[in-house]
C-alpha positions as YAML, in Angstrom:
chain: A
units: angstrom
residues:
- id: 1
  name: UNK
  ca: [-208.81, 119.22, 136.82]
- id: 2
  name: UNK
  ca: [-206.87, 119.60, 140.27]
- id: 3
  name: UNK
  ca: [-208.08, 121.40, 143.45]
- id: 4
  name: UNK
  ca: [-206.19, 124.18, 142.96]
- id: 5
  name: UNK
  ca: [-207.56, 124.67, 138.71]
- id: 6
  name: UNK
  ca: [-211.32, 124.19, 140.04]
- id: 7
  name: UNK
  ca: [-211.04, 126.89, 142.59]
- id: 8
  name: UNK
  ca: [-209.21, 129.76, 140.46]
- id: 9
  name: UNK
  ca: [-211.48, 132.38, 138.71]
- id: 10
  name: UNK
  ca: [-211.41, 132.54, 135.16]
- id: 11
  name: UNK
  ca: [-209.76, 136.18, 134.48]
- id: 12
  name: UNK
  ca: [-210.96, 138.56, 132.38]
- id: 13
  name: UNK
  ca: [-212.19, 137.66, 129.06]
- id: 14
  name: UNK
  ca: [-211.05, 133.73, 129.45]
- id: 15
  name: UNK
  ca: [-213.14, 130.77, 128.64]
- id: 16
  name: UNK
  ca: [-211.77, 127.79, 130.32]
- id: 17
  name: UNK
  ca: [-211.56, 124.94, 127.34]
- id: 18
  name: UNK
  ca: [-213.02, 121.79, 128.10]
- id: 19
  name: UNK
  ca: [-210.86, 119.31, 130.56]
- id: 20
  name: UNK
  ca: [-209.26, 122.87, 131.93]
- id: 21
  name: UNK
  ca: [-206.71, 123.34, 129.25]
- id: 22
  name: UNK
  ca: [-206.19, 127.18, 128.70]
- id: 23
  name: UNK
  ca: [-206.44, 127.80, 124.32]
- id: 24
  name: UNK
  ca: [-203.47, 128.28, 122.71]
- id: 25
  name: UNK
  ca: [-202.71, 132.31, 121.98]
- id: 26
  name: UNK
  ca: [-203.03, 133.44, 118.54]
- id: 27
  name: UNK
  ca: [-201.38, 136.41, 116.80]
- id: 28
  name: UNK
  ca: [-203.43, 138.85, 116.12]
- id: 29
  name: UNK
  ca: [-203.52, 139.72, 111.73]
- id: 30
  name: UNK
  ca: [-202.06, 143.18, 112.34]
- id: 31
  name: UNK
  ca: [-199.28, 141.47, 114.52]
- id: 32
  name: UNK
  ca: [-198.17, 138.24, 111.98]
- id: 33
  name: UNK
  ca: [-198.62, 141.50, 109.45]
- id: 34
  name: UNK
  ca: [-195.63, 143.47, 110.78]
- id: 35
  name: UNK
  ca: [-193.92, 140.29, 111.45]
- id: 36
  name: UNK
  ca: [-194.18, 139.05, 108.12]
- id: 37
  name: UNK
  ca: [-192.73, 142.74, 106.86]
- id: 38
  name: UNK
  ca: [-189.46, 142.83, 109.63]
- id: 39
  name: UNK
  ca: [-188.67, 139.38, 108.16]
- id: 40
  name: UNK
  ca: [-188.92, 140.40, 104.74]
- id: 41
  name: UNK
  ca: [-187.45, 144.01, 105.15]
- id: 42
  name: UNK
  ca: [-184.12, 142.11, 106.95]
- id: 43
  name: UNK
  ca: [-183.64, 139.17, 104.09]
- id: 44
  name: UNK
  ca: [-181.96, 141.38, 101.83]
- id: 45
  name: UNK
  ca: [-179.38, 141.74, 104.93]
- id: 46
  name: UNK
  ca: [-179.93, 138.22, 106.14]
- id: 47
  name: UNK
  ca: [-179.03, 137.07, 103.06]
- id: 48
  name: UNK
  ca: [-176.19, 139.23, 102.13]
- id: 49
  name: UNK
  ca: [-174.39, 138.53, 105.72]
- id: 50
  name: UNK
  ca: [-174.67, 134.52, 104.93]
- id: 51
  name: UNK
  ca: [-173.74, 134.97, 101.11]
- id: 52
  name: UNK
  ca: [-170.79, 137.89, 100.99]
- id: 53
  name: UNK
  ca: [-169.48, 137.53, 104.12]
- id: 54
  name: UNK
  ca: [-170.09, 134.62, 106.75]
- id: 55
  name: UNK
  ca: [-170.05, 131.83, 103.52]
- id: 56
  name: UNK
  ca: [-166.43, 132.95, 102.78]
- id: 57
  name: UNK
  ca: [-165.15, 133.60, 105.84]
- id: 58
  name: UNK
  ca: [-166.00, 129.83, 106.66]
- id: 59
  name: UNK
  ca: [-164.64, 129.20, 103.46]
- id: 60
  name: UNK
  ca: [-161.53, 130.90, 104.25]
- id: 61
  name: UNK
  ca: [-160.90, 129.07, 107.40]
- id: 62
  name: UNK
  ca: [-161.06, 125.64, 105.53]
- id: 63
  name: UNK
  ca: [-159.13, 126.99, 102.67]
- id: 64
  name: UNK
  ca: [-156.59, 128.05, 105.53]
- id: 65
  name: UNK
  ca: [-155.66, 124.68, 106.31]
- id: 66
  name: UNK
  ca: [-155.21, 123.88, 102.11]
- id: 67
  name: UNK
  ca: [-152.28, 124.53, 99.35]
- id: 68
  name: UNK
  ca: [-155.13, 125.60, 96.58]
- id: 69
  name: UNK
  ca: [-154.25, 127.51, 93.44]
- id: 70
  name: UNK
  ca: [-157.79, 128.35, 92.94]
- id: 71
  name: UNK
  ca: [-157.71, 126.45, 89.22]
- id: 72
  name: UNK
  ca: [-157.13, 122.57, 90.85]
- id: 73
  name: UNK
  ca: [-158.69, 121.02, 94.19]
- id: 74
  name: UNK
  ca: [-157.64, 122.41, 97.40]
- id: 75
  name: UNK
  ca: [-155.48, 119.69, 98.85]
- id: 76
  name: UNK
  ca: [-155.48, 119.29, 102.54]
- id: 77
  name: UNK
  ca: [-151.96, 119.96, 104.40]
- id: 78
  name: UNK
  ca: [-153.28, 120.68, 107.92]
- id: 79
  name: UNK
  ca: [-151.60, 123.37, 110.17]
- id: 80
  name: UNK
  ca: [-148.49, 123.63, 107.60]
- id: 81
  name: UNK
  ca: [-149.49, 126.94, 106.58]
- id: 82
  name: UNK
  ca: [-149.35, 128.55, 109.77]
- id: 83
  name: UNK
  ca: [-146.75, 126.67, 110.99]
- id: 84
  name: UNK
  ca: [-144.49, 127.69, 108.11]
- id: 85
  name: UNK
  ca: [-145.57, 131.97, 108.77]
- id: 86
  name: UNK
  ca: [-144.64, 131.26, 112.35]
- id: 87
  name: UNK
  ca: [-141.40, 129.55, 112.16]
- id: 88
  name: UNK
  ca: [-140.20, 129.46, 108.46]
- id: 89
  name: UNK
  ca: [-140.62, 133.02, 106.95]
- id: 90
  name: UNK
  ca: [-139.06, 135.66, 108.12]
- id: 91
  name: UNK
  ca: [-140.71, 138.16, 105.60]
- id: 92
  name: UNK
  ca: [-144.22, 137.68, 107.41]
- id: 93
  name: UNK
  ca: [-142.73, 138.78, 111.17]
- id: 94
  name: UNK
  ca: [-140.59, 141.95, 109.36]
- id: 95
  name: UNK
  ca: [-144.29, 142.48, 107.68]
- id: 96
  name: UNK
  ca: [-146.40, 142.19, 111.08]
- id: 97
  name: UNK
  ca: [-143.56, 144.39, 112.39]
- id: 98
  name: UNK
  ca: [-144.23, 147.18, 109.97]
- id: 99
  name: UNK
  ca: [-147.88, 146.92, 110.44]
- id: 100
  name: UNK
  ca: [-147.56, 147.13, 114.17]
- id: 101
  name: UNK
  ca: [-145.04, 149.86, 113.49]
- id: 102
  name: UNK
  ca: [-147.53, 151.90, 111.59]
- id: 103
  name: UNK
  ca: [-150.82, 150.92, 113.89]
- id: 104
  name: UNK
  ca: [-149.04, 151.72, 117.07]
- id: 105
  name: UNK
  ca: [-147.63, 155.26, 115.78]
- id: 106
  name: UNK
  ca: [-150.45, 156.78, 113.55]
- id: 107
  name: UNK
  ca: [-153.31, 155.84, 115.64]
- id: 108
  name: UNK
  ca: [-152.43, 157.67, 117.99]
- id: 109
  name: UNK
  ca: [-150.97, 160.70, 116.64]
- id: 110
  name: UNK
  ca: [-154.15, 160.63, 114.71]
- id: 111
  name: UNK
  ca: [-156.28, 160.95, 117.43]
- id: 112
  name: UNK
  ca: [-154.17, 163.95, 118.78]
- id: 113
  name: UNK
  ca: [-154.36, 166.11, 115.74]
- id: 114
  name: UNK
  ca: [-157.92, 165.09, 115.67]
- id: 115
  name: UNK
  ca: [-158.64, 166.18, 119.18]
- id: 116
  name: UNK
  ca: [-156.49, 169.12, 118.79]
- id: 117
  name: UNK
  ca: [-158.20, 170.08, 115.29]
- id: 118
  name: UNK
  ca: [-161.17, 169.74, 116.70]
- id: 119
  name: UNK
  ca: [-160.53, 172.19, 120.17]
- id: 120
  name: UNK
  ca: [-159.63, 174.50, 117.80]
- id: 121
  name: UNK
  ca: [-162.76, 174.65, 115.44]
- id: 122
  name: UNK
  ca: [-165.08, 174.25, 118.52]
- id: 123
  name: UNK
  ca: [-163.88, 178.08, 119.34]
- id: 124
  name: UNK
  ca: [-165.99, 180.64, 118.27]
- id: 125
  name: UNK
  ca: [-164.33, 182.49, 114.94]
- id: 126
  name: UNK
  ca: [-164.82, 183.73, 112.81]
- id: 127
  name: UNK
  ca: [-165.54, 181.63, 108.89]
- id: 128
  name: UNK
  ca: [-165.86, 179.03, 111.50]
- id: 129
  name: UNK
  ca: [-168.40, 176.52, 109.79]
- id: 130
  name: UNK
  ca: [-166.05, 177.19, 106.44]
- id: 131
  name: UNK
  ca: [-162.81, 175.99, 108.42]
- id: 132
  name: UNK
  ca: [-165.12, 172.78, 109.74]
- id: 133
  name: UNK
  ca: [-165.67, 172.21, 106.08]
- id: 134
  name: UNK
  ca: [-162.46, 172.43, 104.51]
- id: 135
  name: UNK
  ca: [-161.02, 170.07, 107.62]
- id: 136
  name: UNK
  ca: [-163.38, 167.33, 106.47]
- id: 137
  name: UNK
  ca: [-162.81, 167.76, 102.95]
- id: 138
  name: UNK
  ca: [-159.85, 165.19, 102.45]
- id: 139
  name: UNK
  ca: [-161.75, 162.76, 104.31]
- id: 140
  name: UNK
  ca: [-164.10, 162.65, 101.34]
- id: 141
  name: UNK
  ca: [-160.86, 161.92, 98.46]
- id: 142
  name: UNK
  ca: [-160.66, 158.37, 97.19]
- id: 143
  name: UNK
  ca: [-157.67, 156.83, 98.71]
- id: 144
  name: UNK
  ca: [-156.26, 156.52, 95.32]
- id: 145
  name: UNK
  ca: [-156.67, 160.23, 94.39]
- id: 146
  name: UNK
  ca: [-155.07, 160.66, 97.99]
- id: 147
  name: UNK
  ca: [-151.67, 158.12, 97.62]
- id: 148
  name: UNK
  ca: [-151.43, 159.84, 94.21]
- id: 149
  name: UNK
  ca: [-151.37, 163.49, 95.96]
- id: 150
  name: UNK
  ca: [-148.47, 162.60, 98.09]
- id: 151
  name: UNK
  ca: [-146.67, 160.10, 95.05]
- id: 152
  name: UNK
  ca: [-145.71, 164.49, 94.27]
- id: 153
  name: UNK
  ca: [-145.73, 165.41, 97.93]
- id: 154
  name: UNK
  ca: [-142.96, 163.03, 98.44]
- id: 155
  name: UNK
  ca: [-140.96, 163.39, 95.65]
- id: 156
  name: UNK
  ca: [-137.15, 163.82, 96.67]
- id: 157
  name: UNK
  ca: [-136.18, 166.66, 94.84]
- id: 158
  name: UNK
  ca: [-139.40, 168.47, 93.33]
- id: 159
  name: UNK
  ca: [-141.41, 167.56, 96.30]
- id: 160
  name: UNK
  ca: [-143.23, 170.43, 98.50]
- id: 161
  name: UNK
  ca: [-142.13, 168.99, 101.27]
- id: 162
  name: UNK
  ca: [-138.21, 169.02, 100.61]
- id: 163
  name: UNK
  ca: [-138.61, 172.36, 99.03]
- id: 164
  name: UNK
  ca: [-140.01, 173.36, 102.66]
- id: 165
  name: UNK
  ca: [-137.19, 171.67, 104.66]
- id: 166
  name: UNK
  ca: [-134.57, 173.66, 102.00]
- id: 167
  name: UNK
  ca: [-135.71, 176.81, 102.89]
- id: 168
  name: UNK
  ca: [-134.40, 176.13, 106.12]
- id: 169
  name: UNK
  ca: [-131.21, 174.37, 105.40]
- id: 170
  name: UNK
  ca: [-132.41, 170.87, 105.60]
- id: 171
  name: UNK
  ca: [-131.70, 168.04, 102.94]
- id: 172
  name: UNK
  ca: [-134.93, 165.65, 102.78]
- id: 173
  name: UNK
  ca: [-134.76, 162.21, 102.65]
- id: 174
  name: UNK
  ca: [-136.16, 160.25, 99.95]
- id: 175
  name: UNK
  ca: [-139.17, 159.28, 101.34]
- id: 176
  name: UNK
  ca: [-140.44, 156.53, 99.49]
- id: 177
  name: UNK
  ca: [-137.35, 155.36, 98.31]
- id: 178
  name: UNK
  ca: [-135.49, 155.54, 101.66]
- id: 179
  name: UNK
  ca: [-136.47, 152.42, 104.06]
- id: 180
  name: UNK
  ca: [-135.75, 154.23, 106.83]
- id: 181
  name: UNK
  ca: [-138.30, 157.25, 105.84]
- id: 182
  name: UNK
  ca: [-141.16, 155.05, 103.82]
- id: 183
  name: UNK
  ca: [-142.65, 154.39, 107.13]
- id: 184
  name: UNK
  ca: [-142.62, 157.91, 108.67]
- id: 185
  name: UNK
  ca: [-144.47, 158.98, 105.08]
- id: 186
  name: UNK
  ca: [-147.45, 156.66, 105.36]
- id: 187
  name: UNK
  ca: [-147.79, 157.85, 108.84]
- id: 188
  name: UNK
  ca: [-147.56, 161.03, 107.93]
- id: 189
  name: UNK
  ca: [-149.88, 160.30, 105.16]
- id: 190
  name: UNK
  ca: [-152.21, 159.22, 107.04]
- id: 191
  name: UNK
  ca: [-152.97, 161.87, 109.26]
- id: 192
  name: UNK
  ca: [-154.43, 163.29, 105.69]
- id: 193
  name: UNK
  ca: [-157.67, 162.05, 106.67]
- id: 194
  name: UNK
  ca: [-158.00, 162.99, 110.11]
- id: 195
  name: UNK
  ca: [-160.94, 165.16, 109.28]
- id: 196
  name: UNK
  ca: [-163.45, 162.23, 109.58]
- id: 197
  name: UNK
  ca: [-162.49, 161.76, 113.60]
- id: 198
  name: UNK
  ca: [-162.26, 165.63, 114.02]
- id: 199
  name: UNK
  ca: [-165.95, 165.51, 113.16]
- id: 200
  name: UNK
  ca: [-167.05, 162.93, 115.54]
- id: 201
  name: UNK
  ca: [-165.07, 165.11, 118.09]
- id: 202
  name: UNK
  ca: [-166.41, 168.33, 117.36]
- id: 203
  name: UNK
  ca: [-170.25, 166.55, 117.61]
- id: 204
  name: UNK
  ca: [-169.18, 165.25, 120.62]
- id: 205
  name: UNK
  ca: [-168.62, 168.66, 122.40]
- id: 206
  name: UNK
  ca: [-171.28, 170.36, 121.28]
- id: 207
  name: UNK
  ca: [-173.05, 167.96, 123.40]
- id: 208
  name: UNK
  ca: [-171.34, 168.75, 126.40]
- id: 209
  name: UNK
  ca: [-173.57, 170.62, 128.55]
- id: 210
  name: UNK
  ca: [-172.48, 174.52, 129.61]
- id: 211
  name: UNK
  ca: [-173.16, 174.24, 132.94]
- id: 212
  name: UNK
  ca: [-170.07, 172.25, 133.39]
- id: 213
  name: UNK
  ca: [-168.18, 175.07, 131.77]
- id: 214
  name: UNK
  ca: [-169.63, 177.86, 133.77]
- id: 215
  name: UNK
  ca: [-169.49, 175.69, 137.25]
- id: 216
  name: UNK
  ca: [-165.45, 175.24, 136.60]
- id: 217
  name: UNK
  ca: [-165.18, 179.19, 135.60]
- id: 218
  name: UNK
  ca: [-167.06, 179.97, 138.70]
- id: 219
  name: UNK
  ca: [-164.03, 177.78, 140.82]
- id: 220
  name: UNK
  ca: [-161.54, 179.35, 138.99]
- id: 221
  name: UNK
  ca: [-160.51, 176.91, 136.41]
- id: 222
  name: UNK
  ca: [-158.29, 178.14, 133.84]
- id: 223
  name: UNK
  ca: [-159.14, 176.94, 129.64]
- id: 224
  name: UNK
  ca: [-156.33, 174.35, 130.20]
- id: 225
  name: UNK
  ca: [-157.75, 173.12, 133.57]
- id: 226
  name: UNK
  ca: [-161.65, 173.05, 131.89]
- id: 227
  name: UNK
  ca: [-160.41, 171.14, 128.46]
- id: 228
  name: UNK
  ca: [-158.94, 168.13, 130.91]
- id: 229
  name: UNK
  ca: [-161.41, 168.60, 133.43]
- id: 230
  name: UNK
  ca: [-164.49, 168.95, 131.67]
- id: 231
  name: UNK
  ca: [-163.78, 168.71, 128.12]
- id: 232
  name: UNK
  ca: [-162.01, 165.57, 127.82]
- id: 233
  name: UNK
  ca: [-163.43, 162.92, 130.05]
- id: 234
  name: UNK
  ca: [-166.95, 164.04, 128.35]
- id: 235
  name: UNK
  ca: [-165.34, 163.11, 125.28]
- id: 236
  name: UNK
  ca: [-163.66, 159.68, 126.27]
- id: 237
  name: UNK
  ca: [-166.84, 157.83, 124.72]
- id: 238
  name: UNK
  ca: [-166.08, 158.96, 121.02]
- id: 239
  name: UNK
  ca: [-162.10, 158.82, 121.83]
- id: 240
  name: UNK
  ca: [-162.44, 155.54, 122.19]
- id: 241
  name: UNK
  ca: [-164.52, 154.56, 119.16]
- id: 242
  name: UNK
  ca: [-161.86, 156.23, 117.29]
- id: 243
  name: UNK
  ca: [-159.30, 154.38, 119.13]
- id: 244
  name: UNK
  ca: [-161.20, 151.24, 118.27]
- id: 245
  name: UNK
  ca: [-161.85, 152.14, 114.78]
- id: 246
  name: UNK
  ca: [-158.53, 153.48, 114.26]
- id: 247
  name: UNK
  ca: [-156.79, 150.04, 115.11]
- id: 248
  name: UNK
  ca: [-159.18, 148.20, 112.78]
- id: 249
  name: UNK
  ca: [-158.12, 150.57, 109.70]
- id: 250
  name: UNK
  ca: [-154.21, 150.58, 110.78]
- id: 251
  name: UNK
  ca: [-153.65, 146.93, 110.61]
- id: 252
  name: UNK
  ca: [-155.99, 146.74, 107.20]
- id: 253
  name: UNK
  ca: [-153.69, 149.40, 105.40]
- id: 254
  name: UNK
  ca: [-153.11, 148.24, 101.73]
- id: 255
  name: UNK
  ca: [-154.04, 150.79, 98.99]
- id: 256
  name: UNK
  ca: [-150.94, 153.53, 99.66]
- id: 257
  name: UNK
  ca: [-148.45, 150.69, 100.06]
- id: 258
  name: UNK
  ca: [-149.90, 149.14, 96.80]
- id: 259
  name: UNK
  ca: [-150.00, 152.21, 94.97]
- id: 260
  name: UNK
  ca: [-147.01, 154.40, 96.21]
- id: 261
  name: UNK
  ca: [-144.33, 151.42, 97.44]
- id: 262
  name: UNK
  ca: [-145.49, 148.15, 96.05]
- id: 263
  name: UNK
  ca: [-144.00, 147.11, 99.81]
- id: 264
  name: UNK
  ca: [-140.44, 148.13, 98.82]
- id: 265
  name: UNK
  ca: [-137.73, 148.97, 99.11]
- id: 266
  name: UNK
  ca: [-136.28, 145.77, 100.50]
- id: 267
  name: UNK
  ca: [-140.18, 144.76, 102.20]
- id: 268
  name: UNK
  ca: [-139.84, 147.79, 104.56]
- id: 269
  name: UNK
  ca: [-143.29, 149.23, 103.95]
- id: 270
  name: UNK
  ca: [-145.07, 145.84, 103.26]
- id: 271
  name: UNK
  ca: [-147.79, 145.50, 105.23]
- id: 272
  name: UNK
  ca: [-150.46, 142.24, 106.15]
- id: 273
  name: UNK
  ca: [-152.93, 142.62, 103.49]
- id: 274
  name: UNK
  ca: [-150.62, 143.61, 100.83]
- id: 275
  name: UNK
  ca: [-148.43, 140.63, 101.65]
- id: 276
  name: UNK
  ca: [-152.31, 138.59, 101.61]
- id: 277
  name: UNK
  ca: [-153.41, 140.07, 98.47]
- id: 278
  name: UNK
  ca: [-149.75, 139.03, 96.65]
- id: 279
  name: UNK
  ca: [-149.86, 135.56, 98.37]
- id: 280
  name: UNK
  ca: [-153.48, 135.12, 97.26]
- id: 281
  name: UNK
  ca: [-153.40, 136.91, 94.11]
- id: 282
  name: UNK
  ca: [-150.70, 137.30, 92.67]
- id: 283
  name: UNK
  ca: [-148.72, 134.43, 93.45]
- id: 284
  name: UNK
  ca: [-152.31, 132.12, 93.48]
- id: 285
  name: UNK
  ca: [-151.37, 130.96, 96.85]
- id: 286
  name: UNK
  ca: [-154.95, 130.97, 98.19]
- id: 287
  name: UNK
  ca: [-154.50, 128.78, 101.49]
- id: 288
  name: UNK
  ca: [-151.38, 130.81, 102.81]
- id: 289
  name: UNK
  ca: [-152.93, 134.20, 101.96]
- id: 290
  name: UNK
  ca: [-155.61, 132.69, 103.81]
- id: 291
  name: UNK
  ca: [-154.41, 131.56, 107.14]
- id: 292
  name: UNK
  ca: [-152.29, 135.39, 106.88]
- id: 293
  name: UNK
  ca: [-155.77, 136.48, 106.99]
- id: 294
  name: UNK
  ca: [-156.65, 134.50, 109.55]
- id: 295
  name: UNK
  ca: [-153.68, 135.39, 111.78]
- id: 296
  name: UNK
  ca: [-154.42, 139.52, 110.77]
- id: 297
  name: UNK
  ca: [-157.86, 138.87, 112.51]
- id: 298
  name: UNK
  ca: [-156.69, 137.36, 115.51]
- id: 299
  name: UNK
  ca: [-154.07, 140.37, 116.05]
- id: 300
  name: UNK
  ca: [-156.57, 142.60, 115.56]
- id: 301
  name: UNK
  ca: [-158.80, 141.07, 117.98]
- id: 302
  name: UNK
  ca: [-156.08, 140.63, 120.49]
- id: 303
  name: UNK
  ca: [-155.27, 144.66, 119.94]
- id: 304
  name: UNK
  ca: [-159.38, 145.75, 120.18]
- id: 305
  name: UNK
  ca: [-160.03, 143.29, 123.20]
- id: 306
  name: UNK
  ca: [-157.34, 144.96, 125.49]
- id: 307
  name: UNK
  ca: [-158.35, 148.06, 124.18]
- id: 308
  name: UNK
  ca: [-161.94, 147.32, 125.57]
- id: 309
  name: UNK
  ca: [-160.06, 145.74, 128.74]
- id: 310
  name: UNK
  ca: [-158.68, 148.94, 129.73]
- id: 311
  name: UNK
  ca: [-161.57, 151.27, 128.50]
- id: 312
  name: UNK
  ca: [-163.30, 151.18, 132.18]
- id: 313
  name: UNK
  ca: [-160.38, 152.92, 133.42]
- id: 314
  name: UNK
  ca: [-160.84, 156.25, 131.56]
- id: 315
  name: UNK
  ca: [-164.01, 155.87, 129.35]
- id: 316
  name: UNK
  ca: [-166.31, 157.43, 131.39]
- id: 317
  name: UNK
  ca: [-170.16, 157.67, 130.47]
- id: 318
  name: UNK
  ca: [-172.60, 160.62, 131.34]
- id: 319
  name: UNK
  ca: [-175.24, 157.83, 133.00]
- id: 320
  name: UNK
  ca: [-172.49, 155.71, 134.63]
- id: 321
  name: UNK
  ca: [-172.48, 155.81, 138.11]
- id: 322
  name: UNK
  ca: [-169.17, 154.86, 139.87]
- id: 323
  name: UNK
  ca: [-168.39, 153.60, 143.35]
...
């Protein structure tokens, strides 16, 4: 025992051991009790993360580096696979194209109808909560029900939507059969669903406190000047988790192109995963649908990392204090 031990006072409720080592801390029952439940509570999670989805996306990665046909043993060939999308197939850069295409235009536009929906059902009128309703409605259809839906929307000649254009002297295109139009149509498709970000939206101003509204009426601030001054950067938090979650779905499009274009015509509506799923599935090409997979999730993180990048420019945060 040093100087330093001997002259101490034992605190409160501690017994010095003998030779002046302190006894090791137990946990109390109640406390290895709750511990025991978190840990058994979580395994169900635990184990579904390491079994469904970090085993074979390890998996994946070695299988990206493989020719395998998933009936004989994955033979080894290296970088060829992504060597050969990079440099040697020009359908996978017109595909990445397309998906870019689509990501960089309906995300977007998306989020403006969304925002614009949702300005609009944040007024008070009347059958209001009935409107909010009926906006979030399509966001509930199966995607399948959905691509089916506008299979008739699109149609060339009995199609609602040419029958619209006729009435004022316009010829539609054929949508899905046209490869300049099949692109516009998903887009246009997709803002279908943009009920499920209105929502978010609309939550997210009923949060905003009214003082803000009734100091900008007091200075004279017209509706216009309050939705941009007020309105908006209070709502920059959820615009950006739809931005984020918006890229994430863009770039993993693949039921409408499987259903209504099968990619055509002429590969102008494939996109990444439908290009993956044929590679892997239908053409049993496991380790190039792979490293495609592989590449789709580095884009994607490339696409949500400068997203985050620039977020501290005009995200702004009712606790965030800046200089």
């Amino acid at each position: 025992m040093t100087v330093l031990d001997a002259a101490a006072p034992p605190g409160p409720g501690r017994i010095p051991a003998p030779g002046g080592r302190q006894p090791r801390a137990t946990m109390p029952p109640h406390r290895r009790r709750e511990a025991l439940l978190f840990y058994l509570f979580i395994s169900p999670w635990v184990i579904g993360f390491l079994v469904f989805l970090l085993g074979p996306m390890l998996f994946s990665i070695y299988l990206s580096f493989t020719e395998w046909d998933s009936f004989t043993a994955p033979q080894w060939v290296g970088l060829q696979n992504y060597i050969t999308l990079l440099t040697d197939d020009p359908i996978f850069w017109k595909v990445m194209g397309n998906t870019a295409y689509y990501a960089i235009i309906s995300v977007p536009l998306g989020m403006v109808v969304s925002l614009f929906i949702a300005n609009l059902l944040n007024k008070r009128v009347r059958f209001r909560k009935l409107f909010r309703t009926l906006v979030y409605l399509p966001h509930l259809i199966p995607i399948v029900a959905v691509a089916l839906i506008f299979q008739m929307v699109f149609a060339p000649e009995a199609g609602p939507l040419n029958q619209f254009l006729a009435l004022f002297g316009i010829t539609g295109p054929h949508w899905l059969m046209d490869a300049a139009w099949v692109k516009p149509a998903l887009i246009l498709m997709s803002l279908w669903q943009a009920g499920g970000g209105t929502i978010l939206l609309l939550a997210g101003m009923n949060g905003i406190p009214k003082e803000l509204y009734e100091a900008a009426e007091i200075d004279g601030a017209s509706s216009m000047r309050q939705f941009w001054a007020v309105t908006f950067p209070q709502l920059t938090p959820v615009i950006f988790f739809n931005l984020i979650m918006g890229i994430i779905g863009s770039f993993q499009v693949f039921a409408q192109v499987f259903i209504l274009t099968g990619g055509g015509p002429d590969n102008a509506s494939q996109m990444a995963v439908p290009m993956l799923f044929d590679e892997a599935f239908r053409f049993y090409h496991m380790g190039y649908g792979s490293a495609i997979a592989w590449i789709l999730f580095v884009v994607i993180m490339l696409f949500t990392a400068l997203a985050f990048a620039t977020s501290g420019r005009w995200v702004f945060y009712e606790s965030e204090v800046r200089s």
